[in-house]
C-alpha positions in Angstrom: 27.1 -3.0 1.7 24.9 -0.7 0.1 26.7 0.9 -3.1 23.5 2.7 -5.1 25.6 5.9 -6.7 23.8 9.1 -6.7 24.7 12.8 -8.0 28.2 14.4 -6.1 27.3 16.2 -3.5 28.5 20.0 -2.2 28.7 21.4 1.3 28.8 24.5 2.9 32.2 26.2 2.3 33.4 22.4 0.6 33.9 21.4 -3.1 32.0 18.5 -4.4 32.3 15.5 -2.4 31.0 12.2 -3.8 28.9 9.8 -1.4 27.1 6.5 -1.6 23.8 5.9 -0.8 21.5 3.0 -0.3 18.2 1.0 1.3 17.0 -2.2 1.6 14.6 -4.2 4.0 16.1 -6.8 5.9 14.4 -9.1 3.8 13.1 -8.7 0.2 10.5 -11.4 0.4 8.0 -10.9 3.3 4.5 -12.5 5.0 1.7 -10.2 4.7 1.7 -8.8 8.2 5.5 -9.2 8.9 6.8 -6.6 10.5 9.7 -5.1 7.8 12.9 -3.7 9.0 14.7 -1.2 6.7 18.1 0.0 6.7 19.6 3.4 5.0 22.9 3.9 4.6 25.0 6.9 3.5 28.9 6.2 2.7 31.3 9.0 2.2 33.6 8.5 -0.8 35.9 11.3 -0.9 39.5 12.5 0.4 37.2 15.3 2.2 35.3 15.4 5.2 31.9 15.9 4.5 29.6 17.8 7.3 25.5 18.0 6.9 23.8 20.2 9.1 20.0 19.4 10.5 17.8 21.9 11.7 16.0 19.2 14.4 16.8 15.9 15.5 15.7 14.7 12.2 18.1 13.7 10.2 16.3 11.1 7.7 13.1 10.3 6.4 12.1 6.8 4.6 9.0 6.0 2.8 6.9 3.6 1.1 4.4 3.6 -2.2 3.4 1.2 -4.2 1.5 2.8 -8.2 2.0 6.3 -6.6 0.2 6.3 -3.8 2.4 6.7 -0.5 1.6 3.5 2.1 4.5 4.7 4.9 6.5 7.5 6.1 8.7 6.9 8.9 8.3 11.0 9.9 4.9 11.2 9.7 3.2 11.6 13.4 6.6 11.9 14.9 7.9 14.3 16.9 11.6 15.9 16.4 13.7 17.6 18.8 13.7 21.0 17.8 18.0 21.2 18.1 20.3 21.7 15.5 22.4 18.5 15.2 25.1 17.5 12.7 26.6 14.7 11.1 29.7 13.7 10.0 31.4 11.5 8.0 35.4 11.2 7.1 36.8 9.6 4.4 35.1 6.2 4.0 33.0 6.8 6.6 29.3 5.1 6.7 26.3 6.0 8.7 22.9 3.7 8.8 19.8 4.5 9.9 17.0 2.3 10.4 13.5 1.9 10.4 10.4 -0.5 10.8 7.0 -1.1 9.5 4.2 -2.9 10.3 2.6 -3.4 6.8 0.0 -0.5 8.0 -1.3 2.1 5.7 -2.1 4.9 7.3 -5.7 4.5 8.5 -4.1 1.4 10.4 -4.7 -1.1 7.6 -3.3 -3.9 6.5 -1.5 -3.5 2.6 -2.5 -5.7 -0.1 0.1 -7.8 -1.7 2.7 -7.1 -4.2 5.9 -5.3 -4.7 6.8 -2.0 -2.9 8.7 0.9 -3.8 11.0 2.3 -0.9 12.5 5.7 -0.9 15.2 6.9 1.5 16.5 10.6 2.1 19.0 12.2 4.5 17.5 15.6 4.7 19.7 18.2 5.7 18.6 22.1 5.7 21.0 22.3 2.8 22.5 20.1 0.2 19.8 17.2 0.5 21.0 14.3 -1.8 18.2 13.1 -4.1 16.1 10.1 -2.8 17.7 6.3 -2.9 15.1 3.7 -4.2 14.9 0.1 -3.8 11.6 -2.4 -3.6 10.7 -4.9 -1.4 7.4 -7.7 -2.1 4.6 -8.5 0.4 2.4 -11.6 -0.1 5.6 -13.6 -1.6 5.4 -17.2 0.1 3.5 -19.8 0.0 1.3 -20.1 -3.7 3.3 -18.3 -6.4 1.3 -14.5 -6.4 2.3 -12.0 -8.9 2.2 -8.7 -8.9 0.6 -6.9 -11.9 -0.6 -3.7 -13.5 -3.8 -3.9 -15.6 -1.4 -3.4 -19.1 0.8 -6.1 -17.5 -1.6 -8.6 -17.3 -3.3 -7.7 -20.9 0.1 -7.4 -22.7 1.3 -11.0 -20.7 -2.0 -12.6 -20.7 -0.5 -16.0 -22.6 2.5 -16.0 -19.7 0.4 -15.0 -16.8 -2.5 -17.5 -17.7 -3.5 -20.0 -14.8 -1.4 -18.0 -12.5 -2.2 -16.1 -9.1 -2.0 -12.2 -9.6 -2.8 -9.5 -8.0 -3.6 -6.0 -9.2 -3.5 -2.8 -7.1 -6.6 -0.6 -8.7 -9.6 1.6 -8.2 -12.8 0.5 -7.7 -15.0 1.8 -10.4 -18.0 -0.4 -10.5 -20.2 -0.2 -13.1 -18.2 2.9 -14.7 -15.0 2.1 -16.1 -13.6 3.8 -19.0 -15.8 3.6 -22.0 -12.7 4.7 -23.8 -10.8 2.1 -23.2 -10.5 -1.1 -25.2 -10.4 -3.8 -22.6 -14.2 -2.7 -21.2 -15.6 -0.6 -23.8 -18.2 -3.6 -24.6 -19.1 -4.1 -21.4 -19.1 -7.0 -18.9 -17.3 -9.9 -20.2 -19.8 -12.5 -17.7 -22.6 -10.9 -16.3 -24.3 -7.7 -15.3 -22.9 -8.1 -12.2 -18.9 -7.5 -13.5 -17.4 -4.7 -11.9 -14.5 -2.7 -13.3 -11.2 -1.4 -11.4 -8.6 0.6 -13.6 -5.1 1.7 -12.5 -3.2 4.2 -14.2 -2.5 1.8 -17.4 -6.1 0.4 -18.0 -9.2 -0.9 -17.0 -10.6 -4.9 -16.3 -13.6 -6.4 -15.5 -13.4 -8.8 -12.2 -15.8 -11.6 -12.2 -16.9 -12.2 -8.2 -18.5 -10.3 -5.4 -16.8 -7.5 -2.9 -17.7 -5.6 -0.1 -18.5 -2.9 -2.5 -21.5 -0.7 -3.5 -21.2 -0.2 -7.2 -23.2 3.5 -6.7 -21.5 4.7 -3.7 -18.0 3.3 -3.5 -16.3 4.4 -6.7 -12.7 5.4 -6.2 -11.9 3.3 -3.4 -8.2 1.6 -3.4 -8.9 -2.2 -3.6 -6.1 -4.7 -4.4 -7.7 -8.4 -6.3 -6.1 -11.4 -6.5 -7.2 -14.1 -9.0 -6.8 -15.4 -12.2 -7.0 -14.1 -15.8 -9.3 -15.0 -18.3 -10.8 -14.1 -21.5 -14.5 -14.5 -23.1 -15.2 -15.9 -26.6 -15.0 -12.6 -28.1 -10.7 -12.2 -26.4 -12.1 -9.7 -24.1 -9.5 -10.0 -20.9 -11.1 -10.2 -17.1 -9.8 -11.7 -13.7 -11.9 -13.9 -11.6 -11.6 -13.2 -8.0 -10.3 -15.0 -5.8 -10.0 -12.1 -2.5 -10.0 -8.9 -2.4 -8.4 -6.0 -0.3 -9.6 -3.0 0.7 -7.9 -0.8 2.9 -10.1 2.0 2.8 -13.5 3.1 0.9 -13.7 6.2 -0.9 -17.3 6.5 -0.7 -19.0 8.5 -3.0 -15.7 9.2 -5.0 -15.7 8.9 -8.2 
């Protein structure tokens, strides 16, 4: 059973009623290309029946994101029924909903590794309950991978060394940061380093990609490698693959 507590609830011409809310996917640990089935849930807790009214057929909407950046939304592209409908739940009552993803983003690519926020919402024309969050990993069998932000990896370099990660980034090619203190000096190897930074830091990546230093900065990319560090303790990941679902070209 789904038990996440959230903030009591009021209805139309009711006092405050509380309800449960949850989500999870079917499983936490997934394939990369698994299709993922979710499941919301909304439980009502009080001595009162509690009515929501919907102003289509819509009467949910789910979503994934991984750093910020939204991967899936279960409404988007989908047409609703433009008909009030209601639902109802009477003491103890639960209602799920469900629904599946592919692993897509939305130009039809395949995600990178790592673990997933996913948000759920009943949404109501009034009284919307505040989102329910839970995560779910991609990438997960096989050779241990782990999932890392730039600050991550720099503050547990001496834990994460020899290990598999994978870091969810921008592409910034020759440009990172000169503030920051990772790749102010430059390229740890060779002129040929490249530079992603997330919203904690910058690293070089030692390896080629699919990539035009000039033209593609600001494209998502998600690396997988190792961590290392050059004489001088500067911090950099050699590649081992890389992910791109989709270039910014010309962004910077």
């Amino acid at each position: 059973m789904l038990v996440v507590l959230v903030w009591a609830l009021v209805t139309a011409g009711a006092g405050a009623d509380t309800v449960m809310q949850g989500v999870r996917a079917e499983k936490y640990n997934n394939e990369l290309g698994d299709k993922i089935r979710f499941e919301y849930a909304i439980r009502n807790d009080s001595d009162q029946t509690v009515v929501y009214n919907f102003s289509t057929s819509k009467q949910f909407d789910l979503w994934v994101s991984r750093g910020g950046e939204e991967a899936f939304r279960q409404s988007r592209g989908r047409m609703y029924l433009q008909v009030i409908t209601t639902l109802s739940l009477r003491p103890g009552e639960t209602k799920s909903y469900y629904a599946t993803w592919d692993q897509k983003d939305f130009k039809g690519k395949q995600v990178g590794p790592g673990i997933y926020d996913v948000y759920a919402q009943l949404t109501p024309s009034k009284n919307r309950p505040s989102p329910t969050i839970s995560k779910v990993q991609l990438g997960a069998r096989g050779a241990a991978l782990i999932p890392v932000t730039i600050k991550e990896a720099i503050s547990n370099y001496a834990g994460l060394a020899g290990k598999r990660v994978s870091i969810s980034a921008i592409y910034r090619g020759w440009s990172p940061d000169p503030s920051d203190p990772n790749t102010k000096d430059g390229p740890p190897i060779s002129k040929s380093d490249w530079a992603i930074c997330d919203g904690s830091g910058c690293m070089y990546v030692v390896g080629t990609v699919d990539l035009d230093p000039s033209k593609d900065g600001g494209a998502r990319i998600t690396v997988i490698g190792k961590l290392k560090k050059n004489s001088k303790g500067q911090l950099y990941l050699m590649l081992e693959s890389a992910t791109i679902p989709a270039k910014a070209c010309g962004a910077k």
